[in-house]
C-alpha positions as a Markdown table, in Angstrom:
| # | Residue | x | y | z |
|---|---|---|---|---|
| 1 | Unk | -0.9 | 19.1 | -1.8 |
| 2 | Unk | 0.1 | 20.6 | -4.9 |
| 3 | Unk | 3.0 | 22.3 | -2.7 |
| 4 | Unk | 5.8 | 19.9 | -3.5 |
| 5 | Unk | 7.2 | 20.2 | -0.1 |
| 6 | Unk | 10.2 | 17.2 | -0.7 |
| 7 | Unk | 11.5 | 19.3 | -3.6 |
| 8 | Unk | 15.0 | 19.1 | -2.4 |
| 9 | Unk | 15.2 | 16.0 | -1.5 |
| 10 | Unk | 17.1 | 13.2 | -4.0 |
| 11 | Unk | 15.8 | 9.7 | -4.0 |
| 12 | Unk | 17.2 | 6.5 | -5.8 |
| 13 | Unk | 14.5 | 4.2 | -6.4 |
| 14 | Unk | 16.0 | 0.6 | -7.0 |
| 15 | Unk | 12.8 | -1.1 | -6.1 |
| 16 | Unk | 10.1 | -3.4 | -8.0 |
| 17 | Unk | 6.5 | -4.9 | -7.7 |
| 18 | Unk | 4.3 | -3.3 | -5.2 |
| 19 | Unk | 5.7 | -2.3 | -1.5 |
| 20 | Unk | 8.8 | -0.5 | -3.2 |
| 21 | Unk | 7.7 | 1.1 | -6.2 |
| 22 | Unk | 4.7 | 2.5 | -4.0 |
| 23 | Unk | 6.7 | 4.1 | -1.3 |
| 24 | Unk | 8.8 | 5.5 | -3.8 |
| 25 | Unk | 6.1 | 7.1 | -5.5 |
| 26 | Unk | 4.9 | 8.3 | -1.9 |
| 27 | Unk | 7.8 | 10.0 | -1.6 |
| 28 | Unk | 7.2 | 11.7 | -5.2 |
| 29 | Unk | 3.7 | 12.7 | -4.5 |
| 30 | Unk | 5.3 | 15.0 | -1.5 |
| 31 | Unk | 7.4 | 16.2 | -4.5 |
| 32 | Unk | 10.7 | 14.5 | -3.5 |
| 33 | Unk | 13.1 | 14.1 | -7.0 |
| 34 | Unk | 12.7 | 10.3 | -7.5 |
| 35 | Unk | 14.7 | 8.3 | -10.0 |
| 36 | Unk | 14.1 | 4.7 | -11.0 |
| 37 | Unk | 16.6 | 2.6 | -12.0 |
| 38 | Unk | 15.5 | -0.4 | -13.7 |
| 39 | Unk | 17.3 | -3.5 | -15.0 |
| 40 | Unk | 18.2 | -4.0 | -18.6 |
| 41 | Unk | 15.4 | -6.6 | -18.5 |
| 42 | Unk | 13.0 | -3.9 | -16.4 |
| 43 | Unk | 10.8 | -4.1 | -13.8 |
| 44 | Unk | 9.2 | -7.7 | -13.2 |
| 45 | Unk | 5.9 | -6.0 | -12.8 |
| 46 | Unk | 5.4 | -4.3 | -15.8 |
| 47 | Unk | 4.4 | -7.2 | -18.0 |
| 48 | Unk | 2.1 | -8.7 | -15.1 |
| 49 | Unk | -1.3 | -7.0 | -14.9 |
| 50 | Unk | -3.9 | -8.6 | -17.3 |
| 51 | Unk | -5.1 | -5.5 | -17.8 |
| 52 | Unk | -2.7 | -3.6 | -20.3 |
| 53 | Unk | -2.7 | -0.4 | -21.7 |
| 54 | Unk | -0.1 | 2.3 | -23.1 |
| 55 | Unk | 2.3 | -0.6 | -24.8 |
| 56 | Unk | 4.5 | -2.2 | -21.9 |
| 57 | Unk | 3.1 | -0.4 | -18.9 |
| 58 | Unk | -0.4 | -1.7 | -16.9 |
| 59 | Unk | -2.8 | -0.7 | -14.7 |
| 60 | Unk | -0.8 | -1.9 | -11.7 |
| 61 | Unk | 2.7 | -0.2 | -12.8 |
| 62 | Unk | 0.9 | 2.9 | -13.4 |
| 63 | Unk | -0.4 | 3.5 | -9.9 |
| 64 | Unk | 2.8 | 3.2 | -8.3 |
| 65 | Unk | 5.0 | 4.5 | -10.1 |
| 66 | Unk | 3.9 | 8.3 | -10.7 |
| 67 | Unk | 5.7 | 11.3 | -10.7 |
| 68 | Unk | 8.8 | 9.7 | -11.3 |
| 69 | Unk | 11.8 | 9.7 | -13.8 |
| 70 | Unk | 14.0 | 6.3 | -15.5 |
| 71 | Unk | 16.9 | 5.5 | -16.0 |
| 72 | Unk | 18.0 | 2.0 | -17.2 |
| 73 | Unk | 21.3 | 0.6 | -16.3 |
| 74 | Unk | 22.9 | -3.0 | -16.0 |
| 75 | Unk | 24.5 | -2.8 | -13.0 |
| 76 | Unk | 26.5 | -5.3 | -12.8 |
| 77 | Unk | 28.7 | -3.5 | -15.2 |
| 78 | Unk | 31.8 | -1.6 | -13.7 |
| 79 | Unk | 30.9 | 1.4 | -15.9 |
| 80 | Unk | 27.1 | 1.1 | -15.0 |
| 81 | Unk | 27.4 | 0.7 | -10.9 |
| 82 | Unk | 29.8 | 4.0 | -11.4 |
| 83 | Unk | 26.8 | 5.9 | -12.9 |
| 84 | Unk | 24.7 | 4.5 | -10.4 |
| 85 | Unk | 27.5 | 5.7 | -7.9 |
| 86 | Unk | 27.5 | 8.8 | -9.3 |
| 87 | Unk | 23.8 | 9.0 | -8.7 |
| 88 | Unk | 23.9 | 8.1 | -5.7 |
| 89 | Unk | 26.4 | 10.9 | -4.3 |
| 90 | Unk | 24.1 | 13.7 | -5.3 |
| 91 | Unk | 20.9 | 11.8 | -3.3 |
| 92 | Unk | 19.4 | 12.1 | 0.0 |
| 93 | Unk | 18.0 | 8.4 | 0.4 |
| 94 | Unk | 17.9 | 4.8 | -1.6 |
| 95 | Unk | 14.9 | 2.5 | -1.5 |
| 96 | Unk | 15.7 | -0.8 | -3.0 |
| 97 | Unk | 13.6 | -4.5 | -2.4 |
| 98 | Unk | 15.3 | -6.7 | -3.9 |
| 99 | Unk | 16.0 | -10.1 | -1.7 |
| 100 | Unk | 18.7 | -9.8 | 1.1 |
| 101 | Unk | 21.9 | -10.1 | -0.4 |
| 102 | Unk | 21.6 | -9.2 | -3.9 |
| 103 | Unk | 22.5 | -5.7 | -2.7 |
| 104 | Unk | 25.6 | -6.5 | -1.5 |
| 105 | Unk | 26.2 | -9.3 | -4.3 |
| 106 | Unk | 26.4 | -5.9 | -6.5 |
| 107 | Unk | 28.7 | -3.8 | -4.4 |
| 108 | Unk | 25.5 | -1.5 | -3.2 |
| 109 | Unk | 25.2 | -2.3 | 0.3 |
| 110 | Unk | 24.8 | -0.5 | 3.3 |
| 111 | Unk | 28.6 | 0.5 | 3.9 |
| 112 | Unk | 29.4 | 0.9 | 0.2 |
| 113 | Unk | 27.0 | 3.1 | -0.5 |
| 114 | Unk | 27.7 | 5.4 | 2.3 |
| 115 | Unk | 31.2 | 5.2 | 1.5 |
| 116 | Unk | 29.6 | 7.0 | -1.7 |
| 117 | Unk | 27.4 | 9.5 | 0.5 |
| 118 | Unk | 28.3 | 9.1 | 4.2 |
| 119 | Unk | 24.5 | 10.5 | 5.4 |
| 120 | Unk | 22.3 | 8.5 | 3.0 |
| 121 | Unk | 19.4 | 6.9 | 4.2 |
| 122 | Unk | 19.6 | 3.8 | 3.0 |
| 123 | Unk | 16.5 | 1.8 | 3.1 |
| 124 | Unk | 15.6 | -1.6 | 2.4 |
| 125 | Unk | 12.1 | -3.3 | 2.2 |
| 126 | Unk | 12.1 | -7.0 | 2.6 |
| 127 | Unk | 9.8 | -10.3 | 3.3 |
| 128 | Unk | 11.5 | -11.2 | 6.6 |
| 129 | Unk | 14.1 | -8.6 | 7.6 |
| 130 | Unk | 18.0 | -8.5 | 6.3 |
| 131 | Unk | 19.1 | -11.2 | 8.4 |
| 132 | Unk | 17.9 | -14.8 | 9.9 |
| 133 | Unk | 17.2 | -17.8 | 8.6 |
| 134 | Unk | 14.2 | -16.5 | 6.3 |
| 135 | Unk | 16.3 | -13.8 | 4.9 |
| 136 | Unk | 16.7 | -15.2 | 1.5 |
| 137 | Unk | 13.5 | -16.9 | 1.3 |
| 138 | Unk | 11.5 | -16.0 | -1.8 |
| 139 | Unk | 8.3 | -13.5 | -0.4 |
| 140 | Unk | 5.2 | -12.4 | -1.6 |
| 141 | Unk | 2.5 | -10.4 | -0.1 |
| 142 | Unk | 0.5 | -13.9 | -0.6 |
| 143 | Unk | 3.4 | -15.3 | 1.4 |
| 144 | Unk | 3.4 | -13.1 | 4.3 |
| 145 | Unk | -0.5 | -12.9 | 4.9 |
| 146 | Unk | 0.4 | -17.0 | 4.9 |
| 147 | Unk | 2.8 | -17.0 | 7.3 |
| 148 | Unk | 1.9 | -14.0 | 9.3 |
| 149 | Unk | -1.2 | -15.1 | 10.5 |
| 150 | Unk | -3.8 | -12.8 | 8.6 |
| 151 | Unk | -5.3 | -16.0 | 6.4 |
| 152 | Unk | -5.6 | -17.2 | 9.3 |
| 153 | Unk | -8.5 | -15.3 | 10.9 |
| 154 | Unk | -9.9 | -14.2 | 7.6 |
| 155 | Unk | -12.7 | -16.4 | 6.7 |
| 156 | Unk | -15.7 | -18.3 | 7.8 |
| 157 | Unk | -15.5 | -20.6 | 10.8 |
| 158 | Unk | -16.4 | -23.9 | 9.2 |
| 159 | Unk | -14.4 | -22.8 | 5.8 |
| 160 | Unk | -10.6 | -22.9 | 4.7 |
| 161 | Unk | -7.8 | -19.5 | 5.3 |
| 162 | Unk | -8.4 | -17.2 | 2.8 |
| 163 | Unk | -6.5 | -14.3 | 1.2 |
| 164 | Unk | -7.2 | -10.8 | 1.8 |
| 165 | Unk | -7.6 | -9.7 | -2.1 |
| 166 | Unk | -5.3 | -6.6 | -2.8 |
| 167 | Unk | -1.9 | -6.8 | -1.5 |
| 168 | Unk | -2.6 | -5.1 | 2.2 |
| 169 | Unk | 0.8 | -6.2 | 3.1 |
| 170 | Unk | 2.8 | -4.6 | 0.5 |
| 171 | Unk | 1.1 | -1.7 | 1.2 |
| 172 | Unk | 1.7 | -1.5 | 4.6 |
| 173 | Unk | 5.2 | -1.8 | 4.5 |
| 174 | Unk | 5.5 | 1.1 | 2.1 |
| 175 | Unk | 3.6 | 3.2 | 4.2 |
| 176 | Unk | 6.1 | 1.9 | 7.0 |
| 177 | Unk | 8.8 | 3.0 | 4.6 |
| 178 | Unk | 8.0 | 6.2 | 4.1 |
| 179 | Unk | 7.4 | 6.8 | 7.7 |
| 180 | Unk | 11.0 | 6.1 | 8.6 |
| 181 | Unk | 12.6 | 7.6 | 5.8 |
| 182 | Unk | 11.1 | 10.7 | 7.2 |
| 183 | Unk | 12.0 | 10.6 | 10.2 |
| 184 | Unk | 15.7 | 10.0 | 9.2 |
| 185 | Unk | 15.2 | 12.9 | 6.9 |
| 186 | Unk | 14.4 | 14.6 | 10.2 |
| 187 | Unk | 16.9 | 13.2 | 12.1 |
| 188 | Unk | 19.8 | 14.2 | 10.2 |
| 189 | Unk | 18.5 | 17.5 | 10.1 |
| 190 | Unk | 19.4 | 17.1 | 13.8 |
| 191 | Unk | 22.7 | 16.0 | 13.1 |
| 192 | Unk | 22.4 | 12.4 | 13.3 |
| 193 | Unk | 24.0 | 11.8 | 9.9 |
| 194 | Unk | 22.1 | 8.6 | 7.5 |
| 195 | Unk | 20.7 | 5.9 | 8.8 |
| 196 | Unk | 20.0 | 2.1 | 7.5 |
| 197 | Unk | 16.4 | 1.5 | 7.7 |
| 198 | Unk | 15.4 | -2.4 | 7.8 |
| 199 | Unk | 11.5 | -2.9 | 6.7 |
| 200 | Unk | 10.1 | -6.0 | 6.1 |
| 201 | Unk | 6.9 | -7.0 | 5.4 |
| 202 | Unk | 6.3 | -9.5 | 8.1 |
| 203 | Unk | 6.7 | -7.0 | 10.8 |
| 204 | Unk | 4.4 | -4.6 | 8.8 |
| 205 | Unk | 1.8 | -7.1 | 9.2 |
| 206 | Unk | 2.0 | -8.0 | 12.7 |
| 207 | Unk | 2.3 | -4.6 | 13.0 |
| 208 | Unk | -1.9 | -4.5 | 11.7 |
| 209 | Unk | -2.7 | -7.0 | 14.1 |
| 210 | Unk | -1.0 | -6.0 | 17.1 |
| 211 | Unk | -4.5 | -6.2 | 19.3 |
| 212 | Unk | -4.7 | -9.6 | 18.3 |
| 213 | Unk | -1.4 | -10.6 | 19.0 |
| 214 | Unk | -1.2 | -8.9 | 22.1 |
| 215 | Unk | -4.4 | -10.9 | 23.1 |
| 216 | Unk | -2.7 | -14.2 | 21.9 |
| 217 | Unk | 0.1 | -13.5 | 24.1 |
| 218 | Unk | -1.5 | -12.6 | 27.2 |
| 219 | Unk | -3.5 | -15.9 | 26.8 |
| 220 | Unk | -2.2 | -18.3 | 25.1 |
| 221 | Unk | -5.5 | -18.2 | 22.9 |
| 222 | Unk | -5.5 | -18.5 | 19.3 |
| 223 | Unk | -8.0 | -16.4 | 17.1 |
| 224 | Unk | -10.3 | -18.3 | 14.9 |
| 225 | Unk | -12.3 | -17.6 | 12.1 |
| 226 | Unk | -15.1 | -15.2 | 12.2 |
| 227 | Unk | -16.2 | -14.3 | 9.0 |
| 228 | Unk | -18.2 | -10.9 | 8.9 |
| 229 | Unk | -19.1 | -11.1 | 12.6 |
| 230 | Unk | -17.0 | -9.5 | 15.4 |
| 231 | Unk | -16.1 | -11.3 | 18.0 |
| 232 | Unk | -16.2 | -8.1 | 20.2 |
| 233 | Unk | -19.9 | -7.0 | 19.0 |
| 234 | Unk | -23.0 | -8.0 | 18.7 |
| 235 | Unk | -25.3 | -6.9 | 16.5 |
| 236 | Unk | -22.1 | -7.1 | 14.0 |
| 237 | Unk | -21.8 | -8.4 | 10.5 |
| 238 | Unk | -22.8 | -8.3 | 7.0 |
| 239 | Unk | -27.1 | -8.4 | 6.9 |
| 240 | Unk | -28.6 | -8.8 | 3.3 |
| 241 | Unk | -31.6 | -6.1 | 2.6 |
| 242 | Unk | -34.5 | -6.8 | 1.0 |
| 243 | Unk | -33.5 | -5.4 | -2.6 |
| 244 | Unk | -30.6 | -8.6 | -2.3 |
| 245 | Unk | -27.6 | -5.6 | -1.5 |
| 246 | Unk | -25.3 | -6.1 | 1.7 |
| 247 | Unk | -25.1 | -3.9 | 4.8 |
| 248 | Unk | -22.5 | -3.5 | 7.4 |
| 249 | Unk | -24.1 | -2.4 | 10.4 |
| 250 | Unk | -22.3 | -2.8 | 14.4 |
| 251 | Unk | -24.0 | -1.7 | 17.4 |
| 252 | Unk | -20.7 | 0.0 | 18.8 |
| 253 | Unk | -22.2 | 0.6 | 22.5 |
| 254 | Unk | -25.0 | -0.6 | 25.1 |
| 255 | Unk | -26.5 | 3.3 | 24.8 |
| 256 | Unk | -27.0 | 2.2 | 21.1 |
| 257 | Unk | -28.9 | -0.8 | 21.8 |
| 258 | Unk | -32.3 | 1.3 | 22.1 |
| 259 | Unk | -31.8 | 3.3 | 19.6 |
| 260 | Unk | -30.8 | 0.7 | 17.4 |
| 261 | Unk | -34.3 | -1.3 | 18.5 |
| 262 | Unk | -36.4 | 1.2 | 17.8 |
| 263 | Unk | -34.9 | 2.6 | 14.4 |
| 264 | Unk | -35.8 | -1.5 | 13.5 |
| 265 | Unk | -38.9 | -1.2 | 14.9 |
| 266 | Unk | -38.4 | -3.9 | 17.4 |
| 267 | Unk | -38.6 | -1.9 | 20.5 |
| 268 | Unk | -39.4 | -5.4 | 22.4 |
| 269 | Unk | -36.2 | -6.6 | 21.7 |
| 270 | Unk | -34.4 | -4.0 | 23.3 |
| 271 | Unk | -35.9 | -5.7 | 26.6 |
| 272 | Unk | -35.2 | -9.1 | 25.9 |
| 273 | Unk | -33.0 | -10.0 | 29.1 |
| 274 | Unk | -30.5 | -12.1 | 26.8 |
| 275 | Unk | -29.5 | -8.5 | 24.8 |
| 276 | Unk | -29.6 | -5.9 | 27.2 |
| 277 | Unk | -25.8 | -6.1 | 27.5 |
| 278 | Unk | -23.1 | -6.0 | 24.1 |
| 279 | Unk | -21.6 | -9.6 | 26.8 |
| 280 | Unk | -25.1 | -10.6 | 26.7 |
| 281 | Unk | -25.5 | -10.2 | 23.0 |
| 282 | Unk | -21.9 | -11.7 | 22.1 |
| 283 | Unk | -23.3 | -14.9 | 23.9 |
| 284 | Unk | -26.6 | -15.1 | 22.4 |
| 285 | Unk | -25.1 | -14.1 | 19.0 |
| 286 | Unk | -27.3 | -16.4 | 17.0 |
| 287 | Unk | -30.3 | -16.3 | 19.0 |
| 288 | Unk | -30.2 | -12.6 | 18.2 |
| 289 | Unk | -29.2 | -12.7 | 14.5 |
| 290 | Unk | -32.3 | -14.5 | 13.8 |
| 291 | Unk | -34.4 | -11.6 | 15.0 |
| 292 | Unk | -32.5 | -9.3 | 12.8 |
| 293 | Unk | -31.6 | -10.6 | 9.9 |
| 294 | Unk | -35.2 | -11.4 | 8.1 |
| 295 | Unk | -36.3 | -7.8 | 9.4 |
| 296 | Unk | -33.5 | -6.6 | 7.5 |
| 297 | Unk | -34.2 | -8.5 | 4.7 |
| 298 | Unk | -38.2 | -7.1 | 4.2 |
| 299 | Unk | -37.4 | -3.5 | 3.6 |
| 300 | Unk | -34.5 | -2.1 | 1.0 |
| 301 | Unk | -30.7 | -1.2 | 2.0 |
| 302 | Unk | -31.5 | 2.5 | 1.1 |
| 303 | Unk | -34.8 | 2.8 | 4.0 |
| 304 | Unk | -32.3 | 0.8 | 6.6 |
| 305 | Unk | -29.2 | 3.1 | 5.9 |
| 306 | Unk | -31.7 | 6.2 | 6.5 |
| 307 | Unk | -32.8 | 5.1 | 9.2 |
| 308 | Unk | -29.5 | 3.5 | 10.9 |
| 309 | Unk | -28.3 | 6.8 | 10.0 |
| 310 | Unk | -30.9 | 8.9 | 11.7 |
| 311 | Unk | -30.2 | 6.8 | 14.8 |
| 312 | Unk | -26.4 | 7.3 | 15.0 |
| 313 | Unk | -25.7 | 4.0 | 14.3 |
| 314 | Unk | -22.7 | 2.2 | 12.7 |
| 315 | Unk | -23.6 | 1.4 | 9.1 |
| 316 | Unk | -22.8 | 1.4 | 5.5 |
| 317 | Unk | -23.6 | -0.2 | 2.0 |
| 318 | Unk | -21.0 | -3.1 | 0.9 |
| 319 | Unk | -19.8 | -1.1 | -1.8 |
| 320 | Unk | -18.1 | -2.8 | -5.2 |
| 321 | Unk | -15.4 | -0.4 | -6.7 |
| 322 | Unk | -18.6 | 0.9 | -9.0 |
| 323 | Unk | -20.6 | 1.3 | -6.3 |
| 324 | Unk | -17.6 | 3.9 | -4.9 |
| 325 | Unk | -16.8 | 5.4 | -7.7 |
| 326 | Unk | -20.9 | 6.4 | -8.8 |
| 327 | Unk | -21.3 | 7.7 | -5.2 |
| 328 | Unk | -20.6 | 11.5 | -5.8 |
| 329 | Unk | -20.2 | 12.2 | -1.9 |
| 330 | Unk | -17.3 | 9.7 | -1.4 |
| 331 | Unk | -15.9 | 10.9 | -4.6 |
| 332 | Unk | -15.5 | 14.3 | -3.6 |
| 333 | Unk | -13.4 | 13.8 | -0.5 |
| 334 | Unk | -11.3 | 10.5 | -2.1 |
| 335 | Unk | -8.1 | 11.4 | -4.0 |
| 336 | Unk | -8.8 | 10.7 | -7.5 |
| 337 | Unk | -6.3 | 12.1 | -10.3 |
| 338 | Unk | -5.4 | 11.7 | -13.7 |
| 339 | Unk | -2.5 | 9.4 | -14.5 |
| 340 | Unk | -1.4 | 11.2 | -17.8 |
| 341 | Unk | -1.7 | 7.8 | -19.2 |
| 342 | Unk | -3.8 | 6.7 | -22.3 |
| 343 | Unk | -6.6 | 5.6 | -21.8 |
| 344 | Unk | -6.1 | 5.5 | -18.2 |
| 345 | Unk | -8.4 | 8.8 | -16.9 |
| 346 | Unk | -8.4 | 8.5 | -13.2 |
| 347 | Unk | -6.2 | 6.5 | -10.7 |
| 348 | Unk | -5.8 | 6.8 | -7.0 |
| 349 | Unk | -3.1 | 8.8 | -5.1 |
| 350 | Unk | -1.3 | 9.3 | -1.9 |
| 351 | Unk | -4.7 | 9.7 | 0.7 |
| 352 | Unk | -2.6 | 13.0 | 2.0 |
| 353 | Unk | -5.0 | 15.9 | 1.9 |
| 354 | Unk | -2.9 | 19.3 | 2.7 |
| 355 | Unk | -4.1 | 22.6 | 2.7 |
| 356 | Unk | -7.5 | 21.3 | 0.9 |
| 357 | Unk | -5.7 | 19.4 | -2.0 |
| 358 | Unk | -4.3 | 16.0 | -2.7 |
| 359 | Unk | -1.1 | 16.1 | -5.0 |
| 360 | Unk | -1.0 | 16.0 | -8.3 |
| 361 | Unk | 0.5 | 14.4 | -11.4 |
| 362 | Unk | 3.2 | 16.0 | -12.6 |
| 363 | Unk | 4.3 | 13.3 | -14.9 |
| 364 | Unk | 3.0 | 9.8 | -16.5 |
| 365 | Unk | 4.4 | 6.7 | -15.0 |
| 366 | Unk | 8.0 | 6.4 | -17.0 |
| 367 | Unk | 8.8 | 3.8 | -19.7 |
| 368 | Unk | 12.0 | 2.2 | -19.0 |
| 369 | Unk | 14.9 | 4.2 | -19.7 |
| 370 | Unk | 12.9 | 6.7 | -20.7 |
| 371 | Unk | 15.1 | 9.7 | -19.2 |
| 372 | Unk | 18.1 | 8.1 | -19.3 |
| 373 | Unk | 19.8 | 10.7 | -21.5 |
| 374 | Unk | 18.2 | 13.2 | -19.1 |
| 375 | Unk | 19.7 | 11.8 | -16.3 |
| 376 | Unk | 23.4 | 11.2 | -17.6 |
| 377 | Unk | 23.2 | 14.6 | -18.7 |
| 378 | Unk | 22.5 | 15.8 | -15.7 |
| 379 | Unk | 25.3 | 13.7 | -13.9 |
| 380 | Unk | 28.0 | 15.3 | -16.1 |
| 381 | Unk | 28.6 | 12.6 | -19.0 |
| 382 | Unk | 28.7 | 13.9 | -22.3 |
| 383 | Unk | 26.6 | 13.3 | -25.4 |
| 384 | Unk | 29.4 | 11.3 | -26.5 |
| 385 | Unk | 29.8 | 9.2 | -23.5 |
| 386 | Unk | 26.1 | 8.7 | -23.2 |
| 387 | Unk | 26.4 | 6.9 | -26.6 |
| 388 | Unk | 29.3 | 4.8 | -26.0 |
| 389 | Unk | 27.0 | 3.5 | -22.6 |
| 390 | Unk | 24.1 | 3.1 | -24.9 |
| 391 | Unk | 25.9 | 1.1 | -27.8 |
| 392 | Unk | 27.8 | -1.0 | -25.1 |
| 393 | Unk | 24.6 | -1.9 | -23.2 |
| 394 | Unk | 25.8 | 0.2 | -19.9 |
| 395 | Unk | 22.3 | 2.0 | -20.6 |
| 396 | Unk | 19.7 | 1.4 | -21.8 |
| 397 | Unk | 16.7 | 4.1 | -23.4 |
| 398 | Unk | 12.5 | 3.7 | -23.8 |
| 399 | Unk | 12.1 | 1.5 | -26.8 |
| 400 | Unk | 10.5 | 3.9 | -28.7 |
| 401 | Unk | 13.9 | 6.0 | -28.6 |
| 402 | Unk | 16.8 | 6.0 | -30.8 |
| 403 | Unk | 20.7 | 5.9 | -31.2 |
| 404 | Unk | 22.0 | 9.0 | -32.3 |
């Protein structure tokens, strides 16, 4: 996608952590102009990853925030929120997740902004939503898997909720994000002017579970805990192989049953009158798992995947990121591209494969402030006036810059 397709389209990015900075950078990767704004103290999630490189940046900040520019302002300043207003007149859209309220605490709401530019899509990215009595509650992807449900069925029956380990959530809602900034893009190419987008990351995750839900509420049933297995399938689950690795494999349909008894080499089984059906099989889950899983177990993961394989049947290796990254087929349809960072060589970008190519870096993830004299510039202020912001802390420049 090295067409940059968004190229005339403006974004204010006033977004940190995870769900923001990523849809943001979404939005770059299709080659819209995106501009971070960061607070004099800078984005909370800079410092955060334990895994550091390039001074101040980490591993973390520099996968979501690509192909961007900075500019550092305090805000809360008369003469800063008019910079930031004056950014904000020459731009299609503004992403911001900071908690309800804060927003409008700085004079940067909904109305004020539009006031600004009357067909901006505004949109806002949130825990619970913009109003309610959660609204102002302190969120976390941790926090929504919580109180969304997800811990809830992840896990093994007999053993405690457990977190999902990369912020799915977050993710989720930036995806949802960009999404609906696109479609107001599109709608006010139809003449529907701007529009206030309200995104919040609980809805994003009921959103994933929807089935489930829509199960709960039809009967009143809570899911519980399954672990590996699905409650839906049988054969299903995680099976060790005889050289200790881990293999997904799920018999999707009853015309895979056979073939899935005779790649095993237990063609008896595939009589047994207690597995002839994927019902029967659910019911006799255990019965049946103790068939499989020491056959499994006697012959390596590489001779069962062949043969799964060769059968049409549902399977994979429980891959580890090294695992992913050594396997040369995956690798070559996976978006993998170079940062621009040191001693950062590969990271992962938008999974948007268009005409044959994923899109590329065209710059590092920014320090903070780092284009701030770029960006005044650009909004009309002179060299002069750019210094008196910079010696009155109005703006603030990359630390490795200086004060003329």
């Amino acid at each position: 996608m090295n067409e940059r397709i968004l190229s005339k389209i403006n974004v204010v990015d006033m977004t940190e952590g995870v769900a923001g900075p990523y849809a943001a950078m979404l939005l770059a990767e299709m080659g819209a102009n995106v501009v971070k704004v960061e607070r004099p103290a800078g984005d909370w999630s800079r410092p955060t990853d334990h895994f550091r490189v390039e001074g101040e940046a980490n591993a973390q900040f520099i996968a979501l925030n690509r192909n961007k520019r900075d500019i550092s302002l305090d805000v809360a300043n008369s003469q800063g929120k008019a910079i930031l207003s004056r950014l904000i007149a020459r731009s299609d859209v503004l992403i911001s997740n900071y908690r309800p309220g804060v927003m409008a605490k700085l004079g940067l709401d909904y109305d004020a902004c539009c006031a600004v530019k009357d067909d901006l899509v505004y949109c806002t990215i949130s825990g619970f939503g913009q109003d309610g009595r959660y609204a102002g509650s302190p969120a976390s992807d941790t926090i929504i898997q919580a109180m969304s449900g997800v811990m809830s069925v992840v896990g093994e029956p007999d053993g405690p909720p457990l977190r999902v380990g990369f912020p799915l959530i977050d993710m989720a809602a930036a995806n949802s994000a960009v999404q609906s900034v696109l479609l107001a893009l599109y709608g006010r190419l139809e003449g529907r002017g701007g529009a206030c987008i309200d995104v919040s990351l609980m809805a994003a995750a009921l959103a994933m579970m929807s089935a489930g839900y829509t199960r709960f509420l039809s009967s009143n049933k809570v899911p519980e805990r399954q672990g590996n297995q699905n409650s839906n399938l049988a054969p299903a689950g995680a099976f060790k192989a005889g050289d200790g690795r881990y293999l997904s494999i799920a018999v999707l349909r009853d015309s895979h049953w056979l073939k899935f008894c005779t790649a095993m080499e237990l063609g008896d089984l595939a009589e047994d009158p207690r597995f002839v059906t994927n019902a029967l099989r659910v019911e006799h889950r255990d019965a049946l798992d103790e068939v499989i899983t020491p056959m499994l177990a006697s012959r390596p993961a590489a001779e069962w995947l062949e043969r799964l394989r060769a059968a049409d049947i549902l399977c994979g290796p429980i891959n580890n990121f090294a695992d992913v990254v050594a396997d040369a087929n995956l690798v070559r349809n996976l978006p993998l591209v170079d940062p621009m960072a040191v001693d950062v060589p590969m990271t992962v970008g938008a999974p948007i494969r268009l005409d044959g190519a994923y899109a590329a870096t065209v710059r590092p993830a920014p320090a903070k402030g780092e284009h701030t004299r770029e960006i005044l510039a650009e909004l009309g202020f002179t060299r002069a006036e750019t210094e008196a912001f910079l010696r009155d802390g109005v703006a603030f420049i990359a630390d490795n810059d200086q004060l003329d």
